[in-house]
N, C-alpha and C positions, 0 to 999 in steps of 0.2 A: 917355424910357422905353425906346427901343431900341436906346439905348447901353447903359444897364444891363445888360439883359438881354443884351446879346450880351459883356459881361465875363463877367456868373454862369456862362454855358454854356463860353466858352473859359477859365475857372478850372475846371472838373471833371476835364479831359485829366491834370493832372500826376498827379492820385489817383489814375485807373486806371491810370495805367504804373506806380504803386509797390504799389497790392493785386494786381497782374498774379499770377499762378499757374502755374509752369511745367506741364507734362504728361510726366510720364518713362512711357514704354509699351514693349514689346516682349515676345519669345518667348526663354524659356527651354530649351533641347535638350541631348541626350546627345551620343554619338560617331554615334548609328545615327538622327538627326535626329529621332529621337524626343522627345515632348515631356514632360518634367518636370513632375510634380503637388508642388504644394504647396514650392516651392524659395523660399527666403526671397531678398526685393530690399530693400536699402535703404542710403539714401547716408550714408556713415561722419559721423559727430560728428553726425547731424539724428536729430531723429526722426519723417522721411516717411520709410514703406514699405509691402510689404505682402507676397503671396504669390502663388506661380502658382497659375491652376485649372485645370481637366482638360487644355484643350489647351494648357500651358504658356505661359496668356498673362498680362504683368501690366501694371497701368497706378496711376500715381499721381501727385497733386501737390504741389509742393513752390513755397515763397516765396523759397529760395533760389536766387542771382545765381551769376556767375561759372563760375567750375569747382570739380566737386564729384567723388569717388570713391562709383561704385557697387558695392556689393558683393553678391556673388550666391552663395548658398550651399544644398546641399541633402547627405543624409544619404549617403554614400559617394561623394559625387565631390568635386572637389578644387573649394576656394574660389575663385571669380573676384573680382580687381579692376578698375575699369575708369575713366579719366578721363572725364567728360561734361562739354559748356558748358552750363550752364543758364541762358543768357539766351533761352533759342527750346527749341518741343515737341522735345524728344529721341526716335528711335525705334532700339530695338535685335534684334538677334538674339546674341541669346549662349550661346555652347557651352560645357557643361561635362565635364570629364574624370571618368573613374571615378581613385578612388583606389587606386592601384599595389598594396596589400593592406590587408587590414584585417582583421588578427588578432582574437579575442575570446579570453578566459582562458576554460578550461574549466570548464564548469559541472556538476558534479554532482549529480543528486536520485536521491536512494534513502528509499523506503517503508517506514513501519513494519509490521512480520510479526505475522502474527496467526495462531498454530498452533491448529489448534480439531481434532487426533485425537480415536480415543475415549479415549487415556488419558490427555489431557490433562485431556478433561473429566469423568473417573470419580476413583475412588480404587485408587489403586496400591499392592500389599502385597507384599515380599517375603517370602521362605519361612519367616526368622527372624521374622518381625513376627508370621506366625503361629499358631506354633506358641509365643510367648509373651504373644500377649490369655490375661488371667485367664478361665475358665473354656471356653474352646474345645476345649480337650482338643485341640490339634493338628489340627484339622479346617478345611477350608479353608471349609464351608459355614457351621460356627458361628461364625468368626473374623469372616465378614461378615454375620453378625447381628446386631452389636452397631453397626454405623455407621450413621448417622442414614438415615431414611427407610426401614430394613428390621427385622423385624420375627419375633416366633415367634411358632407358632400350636398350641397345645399339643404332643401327642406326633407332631407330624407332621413331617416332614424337608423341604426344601426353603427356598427364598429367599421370602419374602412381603415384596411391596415396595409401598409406600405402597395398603397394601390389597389388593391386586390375587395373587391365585391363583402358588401355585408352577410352573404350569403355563405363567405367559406369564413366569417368569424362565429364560431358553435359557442351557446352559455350552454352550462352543466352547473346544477344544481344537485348537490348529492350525488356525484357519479351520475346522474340522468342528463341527456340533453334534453333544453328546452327549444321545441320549431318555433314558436313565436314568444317572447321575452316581452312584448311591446303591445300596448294601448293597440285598438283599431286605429288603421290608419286611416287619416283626412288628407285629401289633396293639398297641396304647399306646406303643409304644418309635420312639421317634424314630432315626432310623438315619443312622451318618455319611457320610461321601462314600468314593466307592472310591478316591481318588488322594490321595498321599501329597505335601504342599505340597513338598517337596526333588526332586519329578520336573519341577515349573515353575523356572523362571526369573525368572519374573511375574505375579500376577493380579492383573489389574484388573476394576473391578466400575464399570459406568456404569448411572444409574439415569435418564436421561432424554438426546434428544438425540444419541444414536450415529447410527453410518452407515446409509445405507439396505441395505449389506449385508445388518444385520441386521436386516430388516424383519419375521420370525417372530418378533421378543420382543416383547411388547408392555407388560411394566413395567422390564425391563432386562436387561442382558448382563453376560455373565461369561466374561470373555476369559482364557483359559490358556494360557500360552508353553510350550511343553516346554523344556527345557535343552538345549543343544549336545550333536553326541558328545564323551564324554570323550577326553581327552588320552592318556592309557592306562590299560589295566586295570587294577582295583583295588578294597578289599574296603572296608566303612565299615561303624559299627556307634553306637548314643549312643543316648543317654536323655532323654526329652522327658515334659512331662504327660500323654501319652498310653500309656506304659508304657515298655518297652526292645524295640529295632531294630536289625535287623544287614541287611547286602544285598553282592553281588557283582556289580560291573560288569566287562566284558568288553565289550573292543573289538578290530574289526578292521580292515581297511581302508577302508572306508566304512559302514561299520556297528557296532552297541553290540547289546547284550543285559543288562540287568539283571534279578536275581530277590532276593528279600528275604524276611525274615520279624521279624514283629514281634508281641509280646507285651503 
């Protein structure tokens, strides 16, 4: 019986020397002995490895005999190889190099634009547009009566916009507001405006949503561009649904004068 048993126990030995497990360990570093996170270790053609942690240290096993190539890798420094015997624990220190440069193609990002002025967000009329809406008579106030959200309110003159009193639709003429825009009023007679659409450039009419400029209107704005000085003096005259017109511009060196009369 204690022969037996003393074969069983001295046949175990040859097994453990061939499940044996090497121990590959050591510390990963830069040039300034500083230690590497996360730099990749592992021995070429196997598949043992693993990674550094915080203090650049790694450890792992492997079933592989002989000599094997460790390879050491992390993101901007230059690849290491390295011969190890792996018949017995291996312990290393290995330094890795930054990589001499590392270009990237230039990358561009640019944002979609998103214009939100007030004349983006109104309706824009020039001078011809208005003085050809059917029934405006060349009025720059009745021209924008007809676009949606404004409104007449019998013989009364003024913008009425989605309800709301002529009172809270302000004109502005050059950044200025104008308090009366309009002819003296006559009882039952609706009265036009005092400016002549051919002395703007521009009118737009925003009905909701403008700047807090203009924080006095409170159904909407009517923004009025005046025109440039002209280029040089000179006399104009034409016919429009509003009857017949003639006028003399006069310019100087930084200044204009116009007068006109119309029928």
């Amino acid at each position: 019986m204690k022969r037996i048993c003393f074969f069983g126990i001295f046949g175990l030995f040859p097994f453990t020397g061939i499940n044996a497990q090497t121990v590959v360990s050591g510390q990963v570093t830069d040039s300034k002995q500083l230690p590497l996170v996360g730099a990749s270790v592992y021995l070429k053609g196997a598949y043992e490895g693993t990674a550094t942690d915080t203090a650049g240290f790694f450890r792992f096993t492997t079933p592989q005999k002989g000599v094997g190539t460790l390879v050491v890798s992390a993101l901007g420094y230059e690849t290491t190889e390295r011969q190890v015997g792996l018949d017995q624990p291996v312990s290393l220190r290995i330094l890795l190099r930054e990589s001499p440069s590392t270009t990237l193609r230039e990358v561009v990002i640019s944002a979609g634009v998103f214009e939100a002025s007030d004349e983006k967000r109104g309706t824009v009329l020039k001078p011809l547009d208005i003085v050809t809406i059917a029934g405006a008579g060349a009025d720059v106030f009745r021209a924008l009566q007809v676009l949606p959200g404004t409104s007449r309110v019998g013989e009364q003159e003024g913008l009425f916009v989605r309800g709301g009193a002529a009172s809270e639709t302000k004109a502005i003429i050059d950044g200025l507001i104008v308090q009366n825009p309009f002819f003296s009023s006559v009882p039952n007679v609706s009265q036009r405006g005092r400016f002549s659409p051919f002395q703007f450039k521009g009118t737009a009419l925003s009905t909701g949503g403008y700047s807090a400029q203009y924080g006095q209107a409170l159904s909407s704005i009517l923004v009025l561009n005046s025109t440039d000085l002209p280029a040089r003096s000179a006399f104009n005259a034409g016919v429009n649904l509003a009857g017949v017109y003639g006028g003399y511009t006069q310019r100087w060196n930084r200044a204009a004068r116009a007068g006109g009369v119309s029928y």
